[in-house]
ROLOPA-220016 format. One line per 8 residues: number of its first residue (from 1); their letters; for each residue x, y, z of N, C-alpha, C. Coordinates in steps of 0.2 Angstrom, whole numbers, plus 5000, padded with zeros to 4 digits. Example, Ala and Ser with C-alpha at 12.3 -4.5 7.8 and 13.67 -1.06 7.14 Angstrom:
2
1 = as = 5066/4972/5039/5062/4978/5039/5066/4984/5039 ~ 5064/4989/5035/5068/4995/5036/5064/5000/5039
# end
This chain:
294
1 = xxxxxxxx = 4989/5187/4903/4983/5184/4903/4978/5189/4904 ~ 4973/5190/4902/4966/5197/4902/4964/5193/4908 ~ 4962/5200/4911/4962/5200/4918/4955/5196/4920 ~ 4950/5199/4914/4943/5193/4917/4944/5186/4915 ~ 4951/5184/4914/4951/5176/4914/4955/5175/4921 ~ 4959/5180/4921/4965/5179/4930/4959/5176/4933 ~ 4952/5183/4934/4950/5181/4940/4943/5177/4941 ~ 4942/5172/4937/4937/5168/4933/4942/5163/4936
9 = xxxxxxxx = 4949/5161/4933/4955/5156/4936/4952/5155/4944 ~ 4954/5160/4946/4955/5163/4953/4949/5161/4959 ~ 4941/5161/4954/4936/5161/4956/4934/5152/4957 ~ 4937/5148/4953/4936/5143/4951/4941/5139/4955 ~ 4947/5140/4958/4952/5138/4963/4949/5138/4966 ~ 4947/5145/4968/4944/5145/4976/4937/5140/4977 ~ 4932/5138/4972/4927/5133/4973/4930/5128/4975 ~ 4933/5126/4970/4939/5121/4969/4942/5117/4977
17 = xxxxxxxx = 4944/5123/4981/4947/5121/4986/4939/5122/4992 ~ 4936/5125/4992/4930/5124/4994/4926/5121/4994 ~ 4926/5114/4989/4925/5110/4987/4927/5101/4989 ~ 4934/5103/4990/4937/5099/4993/4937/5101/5001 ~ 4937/5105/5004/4938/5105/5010/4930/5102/5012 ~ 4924/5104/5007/4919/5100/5010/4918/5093/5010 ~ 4920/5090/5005/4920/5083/5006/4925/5082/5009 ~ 4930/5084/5013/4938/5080/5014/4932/5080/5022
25 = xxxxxxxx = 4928/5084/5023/4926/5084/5030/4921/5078/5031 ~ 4919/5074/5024/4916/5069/5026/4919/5063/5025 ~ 4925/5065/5024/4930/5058/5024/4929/5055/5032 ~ 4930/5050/5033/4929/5046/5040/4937/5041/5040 ~ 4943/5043/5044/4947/5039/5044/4950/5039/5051 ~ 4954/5037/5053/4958/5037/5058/4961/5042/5058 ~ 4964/5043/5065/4967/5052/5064/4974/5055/5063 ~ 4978/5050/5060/4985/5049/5059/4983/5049/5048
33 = xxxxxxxx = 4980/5044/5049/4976/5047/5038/4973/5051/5038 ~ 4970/5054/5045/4965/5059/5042/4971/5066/5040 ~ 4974/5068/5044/4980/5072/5049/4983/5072/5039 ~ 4988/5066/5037/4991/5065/5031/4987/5067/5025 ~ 4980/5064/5022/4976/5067/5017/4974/5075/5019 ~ 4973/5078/5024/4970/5085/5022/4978/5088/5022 ~ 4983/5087/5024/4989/5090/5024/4991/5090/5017 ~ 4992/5084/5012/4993/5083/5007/4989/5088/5000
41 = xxxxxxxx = 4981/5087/5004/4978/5088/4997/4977/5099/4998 ~ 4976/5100/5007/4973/5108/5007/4980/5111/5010 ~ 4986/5110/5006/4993/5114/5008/4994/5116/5001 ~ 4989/5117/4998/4993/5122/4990/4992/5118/4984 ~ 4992/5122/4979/4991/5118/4973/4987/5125/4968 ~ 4988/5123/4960/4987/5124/4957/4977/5125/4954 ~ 4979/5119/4955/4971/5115/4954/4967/5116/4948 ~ 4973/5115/4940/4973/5116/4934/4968/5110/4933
49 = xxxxxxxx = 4967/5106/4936/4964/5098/4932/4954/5101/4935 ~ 4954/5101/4939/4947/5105/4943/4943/5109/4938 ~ 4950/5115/4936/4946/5119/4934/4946/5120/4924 ~ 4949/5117/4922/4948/5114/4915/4941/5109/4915 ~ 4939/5106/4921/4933/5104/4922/4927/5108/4920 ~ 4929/5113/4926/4925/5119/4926/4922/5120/4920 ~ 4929/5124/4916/4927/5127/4912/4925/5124/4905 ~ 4926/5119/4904/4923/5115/4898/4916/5114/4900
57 = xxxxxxxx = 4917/5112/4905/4908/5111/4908/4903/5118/4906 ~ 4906/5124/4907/4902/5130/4907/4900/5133/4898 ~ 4908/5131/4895/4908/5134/4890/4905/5131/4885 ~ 4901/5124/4886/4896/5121/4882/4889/5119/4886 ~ 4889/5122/4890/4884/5127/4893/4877/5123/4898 ~ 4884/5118/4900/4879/5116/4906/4880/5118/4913 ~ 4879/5118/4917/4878/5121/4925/4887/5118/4928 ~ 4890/5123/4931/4895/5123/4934/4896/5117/4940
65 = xxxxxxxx = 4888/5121/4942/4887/5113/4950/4887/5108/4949 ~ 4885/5106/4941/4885/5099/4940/4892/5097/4939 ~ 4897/5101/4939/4903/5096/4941/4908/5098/4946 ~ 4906/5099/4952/4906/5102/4958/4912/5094/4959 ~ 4907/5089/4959/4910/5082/4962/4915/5079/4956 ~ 4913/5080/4950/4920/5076/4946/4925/5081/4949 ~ 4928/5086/4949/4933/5091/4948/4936/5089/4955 ~ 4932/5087/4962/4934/5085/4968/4936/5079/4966
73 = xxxxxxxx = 4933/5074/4962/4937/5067/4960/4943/5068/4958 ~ 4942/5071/4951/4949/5073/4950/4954/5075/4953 ~ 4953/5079/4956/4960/5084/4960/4961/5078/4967 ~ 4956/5074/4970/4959/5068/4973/4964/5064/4971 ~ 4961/5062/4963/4967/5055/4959/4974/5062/4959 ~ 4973/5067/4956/4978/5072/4955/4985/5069/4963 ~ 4981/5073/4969/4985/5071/4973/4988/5064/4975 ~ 4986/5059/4975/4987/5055/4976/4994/5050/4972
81 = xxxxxxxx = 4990/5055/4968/4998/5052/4962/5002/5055/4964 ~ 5004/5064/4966/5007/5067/4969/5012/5064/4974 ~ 5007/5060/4979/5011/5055/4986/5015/5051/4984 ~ 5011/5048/4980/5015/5042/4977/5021/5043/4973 ~ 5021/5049/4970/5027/5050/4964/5033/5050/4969 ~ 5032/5055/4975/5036/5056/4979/5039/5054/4982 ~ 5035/5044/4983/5040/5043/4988/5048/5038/4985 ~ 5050/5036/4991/5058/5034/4987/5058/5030/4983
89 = xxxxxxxx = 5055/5024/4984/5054/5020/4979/5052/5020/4971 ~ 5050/5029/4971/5047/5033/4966/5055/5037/4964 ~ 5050/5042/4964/5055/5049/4964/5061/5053/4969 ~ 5058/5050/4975/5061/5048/4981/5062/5059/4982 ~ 5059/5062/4981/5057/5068/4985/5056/5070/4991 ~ 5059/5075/4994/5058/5076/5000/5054/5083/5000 ~ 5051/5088/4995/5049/5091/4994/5042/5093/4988 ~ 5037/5097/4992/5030/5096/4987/5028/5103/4988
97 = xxxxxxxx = 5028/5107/4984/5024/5114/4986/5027/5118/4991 ~ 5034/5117/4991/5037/5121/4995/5036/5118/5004 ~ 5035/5112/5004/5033/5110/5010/5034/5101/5011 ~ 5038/5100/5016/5037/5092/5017/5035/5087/5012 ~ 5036/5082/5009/5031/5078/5007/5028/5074/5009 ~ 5023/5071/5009/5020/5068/5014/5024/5063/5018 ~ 5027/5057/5014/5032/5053/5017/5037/5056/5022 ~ 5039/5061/5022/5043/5063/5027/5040/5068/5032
105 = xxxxxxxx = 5034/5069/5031/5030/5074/5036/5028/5069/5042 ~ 5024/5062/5037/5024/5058/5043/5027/5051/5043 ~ 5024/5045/5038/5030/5042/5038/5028/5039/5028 ~ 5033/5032/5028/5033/5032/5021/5027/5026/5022 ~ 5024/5022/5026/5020/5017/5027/5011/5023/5027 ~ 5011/5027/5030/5006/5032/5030/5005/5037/5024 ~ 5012/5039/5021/5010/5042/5013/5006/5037/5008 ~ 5010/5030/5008/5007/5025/5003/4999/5023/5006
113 = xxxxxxxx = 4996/5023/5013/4991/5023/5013/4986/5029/5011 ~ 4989/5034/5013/4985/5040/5010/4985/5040/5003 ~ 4990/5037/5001/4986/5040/4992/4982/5035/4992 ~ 4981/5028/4994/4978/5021/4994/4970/5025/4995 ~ 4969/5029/5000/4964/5031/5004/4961/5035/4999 ~ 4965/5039/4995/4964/5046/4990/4959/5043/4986 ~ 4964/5039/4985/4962/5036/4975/4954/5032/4976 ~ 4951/5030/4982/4946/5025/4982/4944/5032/4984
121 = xxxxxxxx = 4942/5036/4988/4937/5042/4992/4934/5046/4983 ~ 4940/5046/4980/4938/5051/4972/4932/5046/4969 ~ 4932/5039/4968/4927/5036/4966/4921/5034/4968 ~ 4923/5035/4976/4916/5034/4980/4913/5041/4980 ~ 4917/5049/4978/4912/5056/4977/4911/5055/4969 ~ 4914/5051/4967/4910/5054/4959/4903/5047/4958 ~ 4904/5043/4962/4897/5037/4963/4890/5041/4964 ~ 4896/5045/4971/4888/5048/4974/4885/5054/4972
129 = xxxxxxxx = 4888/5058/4964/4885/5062/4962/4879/5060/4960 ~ 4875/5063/4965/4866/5062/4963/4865/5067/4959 ~ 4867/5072/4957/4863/5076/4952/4866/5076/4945 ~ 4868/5071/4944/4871/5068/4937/4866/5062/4936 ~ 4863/5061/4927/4861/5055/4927/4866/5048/4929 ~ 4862/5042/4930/4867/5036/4930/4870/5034/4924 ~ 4869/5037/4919/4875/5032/4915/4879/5039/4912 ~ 4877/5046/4915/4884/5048/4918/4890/5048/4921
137 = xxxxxxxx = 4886/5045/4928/4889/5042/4932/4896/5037/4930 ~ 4893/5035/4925/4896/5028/4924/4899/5031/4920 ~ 4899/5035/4914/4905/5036/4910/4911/5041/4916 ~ 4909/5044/4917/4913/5046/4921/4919/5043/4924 ~ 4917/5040/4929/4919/5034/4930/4924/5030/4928 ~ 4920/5028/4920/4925/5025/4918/4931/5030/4913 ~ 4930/5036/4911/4931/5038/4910/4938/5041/4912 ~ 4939/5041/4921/4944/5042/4927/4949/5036/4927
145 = xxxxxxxx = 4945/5030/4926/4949/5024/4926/4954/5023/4923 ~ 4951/5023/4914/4953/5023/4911/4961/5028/4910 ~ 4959/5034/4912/4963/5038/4912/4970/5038/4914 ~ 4968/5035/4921/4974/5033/4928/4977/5027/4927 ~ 4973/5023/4924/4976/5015/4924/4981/5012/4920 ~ 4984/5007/4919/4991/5003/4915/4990/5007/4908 ~ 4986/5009/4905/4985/5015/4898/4988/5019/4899 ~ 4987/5023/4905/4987/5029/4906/4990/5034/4912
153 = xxxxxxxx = 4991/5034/4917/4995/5038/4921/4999/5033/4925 ~ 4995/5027/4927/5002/5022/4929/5005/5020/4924 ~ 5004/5020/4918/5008/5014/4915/5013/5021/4912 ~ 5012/5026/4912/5014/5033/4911/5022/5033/4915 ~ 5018/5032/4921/5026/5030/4927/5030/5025/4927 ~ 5026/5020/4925/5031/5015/4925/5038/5014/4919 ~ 5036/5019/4914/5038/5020/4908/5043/5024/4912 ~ 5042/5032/4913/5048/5037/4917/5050/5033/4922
161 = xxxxxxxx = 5050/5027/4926/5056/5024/4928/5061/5021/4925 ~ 5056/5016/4920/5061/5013/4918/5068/5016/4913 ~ 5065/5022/4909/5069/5025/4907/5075/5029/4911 ~ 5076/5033/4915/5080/5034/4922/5087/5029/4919 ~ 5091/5037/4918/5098/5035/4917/5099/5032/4910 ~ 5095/5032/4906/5096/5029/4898/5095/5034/4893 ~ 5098/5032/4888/5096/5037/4882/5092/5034/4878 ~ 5086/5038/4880/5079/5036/4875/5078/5042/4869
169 = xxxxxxxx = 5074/5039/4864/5072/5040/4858/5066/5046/4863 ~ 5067/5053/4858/5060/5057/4859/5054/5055/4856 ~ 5053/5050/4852/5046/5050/4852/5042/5044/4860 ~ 5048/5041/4863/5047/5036/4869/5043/5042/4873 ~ 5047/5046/4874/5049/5053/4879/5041/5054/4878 ~ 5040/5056/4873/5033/5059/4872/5025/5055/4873 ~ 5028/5049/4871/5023/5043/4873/5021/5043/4881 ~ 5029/5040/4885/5027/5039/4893/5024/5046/4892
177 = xxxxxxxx = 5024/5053/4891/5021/5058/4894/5015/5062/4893 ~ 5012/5057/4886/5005/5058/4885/5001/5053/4890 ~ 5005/5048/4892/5002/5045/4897/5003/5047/4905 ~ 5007/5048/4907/5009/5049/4915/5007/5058/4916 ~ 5006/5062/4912/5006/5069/4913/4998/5068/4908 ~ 4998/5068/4902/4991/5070/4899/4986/5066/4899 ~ 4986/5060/4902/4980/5058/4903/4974/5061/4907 ~ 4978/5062/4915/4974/5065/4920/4971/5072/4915
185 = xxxxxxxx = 4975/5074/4914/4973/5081/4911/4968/5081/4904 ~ 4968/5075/4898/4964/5074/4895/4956/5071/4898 ~ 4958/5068/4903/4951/5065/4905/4947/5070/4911 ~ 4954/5076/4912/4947/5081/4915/4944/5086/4912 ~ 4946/5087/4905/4942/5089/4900/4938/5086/4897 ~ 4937/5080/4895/4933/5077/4893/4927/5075/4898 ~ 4930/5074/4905/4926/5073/4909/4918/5080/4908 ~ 4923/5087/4908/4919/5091/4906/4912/5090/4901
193 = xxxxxxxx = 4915/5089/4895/4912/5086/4889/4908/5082/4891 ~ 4909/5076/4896/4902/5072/4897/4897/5076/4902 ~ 4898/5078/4908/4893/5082/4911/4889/5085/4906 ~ 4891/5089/4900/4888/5092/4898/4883/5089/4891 ~ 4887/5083/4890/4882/5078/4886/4883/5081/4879 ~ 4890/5081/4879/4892/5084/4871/4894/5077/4868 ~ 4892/5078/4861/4892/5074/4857/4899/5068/4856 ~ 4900/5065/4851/4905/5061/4849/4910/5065/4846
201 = xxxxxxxx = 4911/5068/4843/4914/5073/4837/4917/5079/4844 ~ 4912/5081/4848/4913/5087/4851/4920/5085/4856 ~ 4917/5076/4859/4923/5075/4864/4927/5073/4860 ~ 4930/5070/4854/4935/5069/4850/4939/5076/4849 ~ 4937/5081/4849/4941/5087/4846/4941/5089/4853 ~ 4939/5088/4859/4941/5088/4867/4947/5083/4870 ~ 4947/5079/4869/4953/5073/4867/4960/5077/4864 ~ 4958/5082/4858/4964/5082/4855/4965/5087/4858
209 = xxxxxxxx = 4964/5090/4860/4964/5098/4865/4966/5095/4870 ~ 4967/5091/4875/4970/5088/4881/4974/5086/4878 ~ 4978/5082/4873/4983/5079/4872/4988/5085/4871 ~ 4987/5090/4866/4991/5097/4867/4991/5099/4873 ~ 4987/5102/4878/4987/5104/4880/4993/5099/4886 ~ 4993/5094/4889/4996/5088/4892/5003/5089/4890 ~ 5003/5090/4884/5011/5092/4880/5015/5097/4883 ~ 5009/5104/4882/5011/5110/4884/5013/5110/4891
217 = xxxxxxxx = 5010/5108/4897/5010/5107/4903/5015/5103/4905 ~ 5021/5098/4900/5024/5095/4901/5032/5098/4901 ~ 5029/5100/4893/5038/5104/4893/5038/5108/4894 ~ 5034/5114/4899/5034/5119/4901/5037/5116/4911 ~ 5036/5112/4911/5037/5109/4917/5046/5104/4917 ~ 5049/5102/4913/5052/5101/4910/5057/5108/4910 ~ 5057/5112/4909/5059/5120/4907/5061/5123/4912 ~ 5054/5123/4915/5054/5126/4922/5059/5124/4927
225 = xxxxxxxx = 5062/5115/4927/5066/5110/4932/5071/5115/4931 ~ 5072/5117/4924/5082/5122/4922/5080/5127/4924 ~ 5075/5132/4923/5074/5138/4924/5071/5141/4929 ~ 5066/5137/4931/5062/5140/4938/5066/5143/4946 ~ 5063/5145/4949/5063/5147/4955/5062/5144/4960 ~ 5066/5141/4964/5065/5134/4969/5062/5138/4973 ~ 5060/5144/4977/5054/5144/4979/5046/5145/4975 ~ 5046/5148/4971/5041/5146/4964/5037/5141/4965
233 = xxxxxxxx = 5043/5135/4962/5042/5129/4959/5041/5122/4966 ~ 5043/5125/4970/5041/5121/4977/5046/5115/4976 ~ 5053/5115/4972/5057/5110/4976/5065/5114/4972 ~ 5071/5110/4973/5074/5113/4969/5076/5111/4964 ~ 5078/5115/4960/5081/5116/4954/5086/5111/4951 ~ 5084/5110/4944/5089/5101/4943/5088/5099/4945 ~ 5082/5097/4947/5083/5088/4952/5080/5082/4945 ~ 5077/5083/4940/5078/5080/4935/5083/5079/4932
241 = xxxxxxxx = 5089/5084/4930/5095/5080/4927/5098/5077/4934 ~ 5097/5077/4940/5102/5073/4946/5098/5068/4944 ~ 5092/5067/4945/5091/5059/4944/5090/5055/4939 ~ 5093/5058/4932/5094/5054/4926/5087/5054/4923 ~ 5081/5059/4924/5077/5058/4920/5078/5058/4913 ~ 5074/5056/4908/5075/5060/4902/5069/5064/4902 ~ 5067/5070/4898/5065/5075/4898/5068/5079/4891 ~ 5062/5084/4891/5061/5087/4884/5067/5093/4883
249 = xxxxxxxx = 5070/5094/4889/5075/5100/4887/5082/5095/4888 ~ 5084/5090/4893/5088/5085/4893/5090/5083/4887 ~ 5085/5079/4882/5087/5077/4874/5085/5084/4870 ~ 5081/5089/4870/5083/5093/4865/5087/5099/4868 ~ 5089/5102/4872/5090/5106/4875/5086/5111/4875 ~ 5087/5116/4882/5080/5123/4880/5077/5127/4877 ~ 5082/5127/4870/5080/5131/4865/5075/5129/4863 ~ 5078/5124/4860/5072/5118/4856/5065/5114/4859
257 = xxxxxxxx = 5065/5115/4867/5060/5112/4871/5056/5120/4871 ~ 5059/5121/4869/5053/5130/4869/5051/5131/4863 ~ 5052/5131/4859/5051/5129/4852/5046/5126/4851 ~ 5047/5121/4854/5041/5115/4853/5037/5116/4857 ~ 5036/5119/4863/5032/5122/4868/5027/5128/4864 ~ 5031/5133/4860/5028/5137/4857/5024/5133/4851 ~ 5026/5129/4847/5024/5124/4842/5015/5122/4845 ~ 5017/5119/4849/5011/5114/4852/5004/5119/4856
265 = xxxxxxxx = 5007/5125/4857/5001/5132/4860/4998/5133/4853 ~ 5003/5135/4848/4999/5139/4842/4992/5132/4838 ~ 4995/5124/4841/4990/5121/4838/4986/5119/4844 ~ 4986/5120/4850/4980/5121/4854/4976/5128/4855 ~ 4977/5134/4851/4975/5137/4849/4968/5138/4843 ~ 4974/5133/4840/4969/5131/4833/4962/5127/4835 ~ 4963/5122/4839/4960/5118/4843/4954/5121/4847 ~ 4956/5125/4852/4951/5129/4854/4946/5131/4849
273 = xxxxxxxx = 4948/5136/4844/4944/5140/4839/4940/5138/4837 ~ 4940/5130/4839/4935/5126/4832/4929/5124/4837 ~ 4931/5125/4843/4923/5126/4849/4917/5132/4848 ~ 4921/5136/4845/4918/5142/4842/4920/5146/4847 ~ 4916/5155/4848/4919/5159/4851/4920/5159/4860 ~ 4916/5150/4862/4915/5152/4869/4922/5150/4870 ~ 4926/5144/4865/4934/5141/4867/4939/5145/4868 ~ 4938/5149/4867/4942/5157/4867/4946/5156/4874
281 = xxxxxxxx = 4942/5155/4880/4944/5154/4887/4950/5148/4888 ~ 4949/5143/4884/4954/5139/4883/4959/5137/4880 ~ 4957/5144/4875/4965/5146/4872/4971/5150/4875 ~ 4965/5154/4881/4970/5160/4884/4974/5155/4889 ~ 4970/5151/4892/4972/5145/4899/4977/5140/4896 ~ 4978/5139/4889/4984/5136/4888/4990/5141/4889 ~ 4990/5147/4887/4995/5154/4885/4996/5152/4894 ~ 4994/5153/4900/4994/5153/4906/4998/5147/4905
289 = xxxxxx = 4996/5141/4907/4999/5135/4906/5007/5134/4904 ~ 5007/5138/4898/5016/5140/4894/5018/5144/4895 ~ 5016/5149/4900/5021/5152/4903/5020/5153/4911 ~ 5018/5148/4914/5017/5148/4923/5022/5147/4924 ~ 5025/5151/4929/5031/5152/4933/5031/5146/4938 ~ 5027/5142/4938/5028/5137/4946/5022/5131/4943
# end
């Protein structure tokens, strides 16, 4: 990755968590959720959904700070799903980013609260972005909802359980994971696209770029479960074939889950290119994406 995108990433992280730490300061809870949410959300992370925010918002050439607060929304709903994924009755992890998961740090009645806490706090910072019009506001909004809800990131999950331990059809595989993995991720591009008040046409070919790109993120993640570095990757290695996931290297094996990882970069490539020369940035952040190590 060319070095004046590392440190533009880098530069955008750092907001990113600077950003959260300021509003997690005006969270007001009890000191047992408060103790849970800051440990969950400021112990590490990526912070790919924030900054795809970012940079859609700049690269169609509106004001950065105007999405200071959706990117903090985001990376809220992000976490929260995180807590929840993890606990037993989920995916039943004991491990997140190389560190305790919330449920076992402190209890499993106080993780499920705190994502409860997460997922309302992200709606109440994107309500009170005042320097966005109001019926920004509102798409936004809806646009988050929509994203997370029985459509889309839950109904996402509910699909990867029920699957667990069966032999599913890869076009199901791809379905639950346009919803459980690339929603979130297509609605914080898109989100971008509305800050900046891009058209109908602009966010539909924004749309199609988050659904690759949701792809990419998926089977590279998928890959990573057989290939990666349990301290990298922040849990151990195989724990999707231990727990009977289906997955994109499980039904096709690695060869061919890279293949198609390569497949789906060259046409979010394509994609990119047709924002003109500012989408250049979002071609190189998928290249980053298909090959991150953790």
């Amino acid at each position: 990755m060319a070095n004046n995108l590392t440190k533009q990433i880098d530069t955008l992280r750092q907001r990113s968590n600077s950003q959260l730490l300021r509003h997690l300061k005006q969270l007001s809870a009890p000191k047992l959720l408060e103790e849970a949410i800051h440990y969950s959300i400021l112990g590490g992370g990526k912070r790919v959904r924030p900054i795809l925010t970012y940079l859609v918002t700049n690269i169609l050439g509106a004001s950065i700070n105007l999405a200071d607060k959706p990117a903090v929304a985001i990376e809220l709903i992000h976490n929260y799903s995180l807590i929840h994924d993890d606990l037993p009755a989920m995916d039943d992890d004991d491990m997140r980013r190389g560190e305790l998961s919330c449920h076992k740090k402190f209890n499993e009645p106080i993780a499920i609260l705190a994502g409860d806490a997460i997922q309302a706090f992200a709606f109440e910072v994107l309500a009170k972005a005042n320097d966005l019009s109001y019926s920004t506001r509102i798409a936004l909004i809806s646009e988050l909802a929509s994203g997370i809800g029985g459509n889309g990131m839950v109904g996402g999950q509910v699909l990867d359980l029920s699957y667990e331990k069966k032999d599913v059809e890869l076009e199901k595989i791809a379905y639950m994971h346009s919803l459980k993995t690339g929603s979130l991720i297509r609605s914080s591009i898109r989100m971008g696209g509305l800050i900046a008040g891009a058209d109908p046409s602009t966010l539909s070919l924004l749309s199609d770029f988050g659904n690759t790109l949701g792809l990419i993120f998926q089977i590279r993640d998928d890959i990573l479960d057989v290939t990666g570095d349990k301290a990298q990757i922040g849990k151990p290695k195989g724990s999707d074939k231990k727990k009977g996931k289906a997955t994109y290297v499980t039904i096709l094996g690695e060869k061919e889950a890279t293949r198609r990882l390569h497949e789906q970069y060259t046409i979010a490539r394509k994609l990119t290119a047709e924002l003109g020369p500012d989408g250049a940035v979002l071609g190189e952040l998928s290249f980053f994406i298909a090959t991150r190590k953790h």
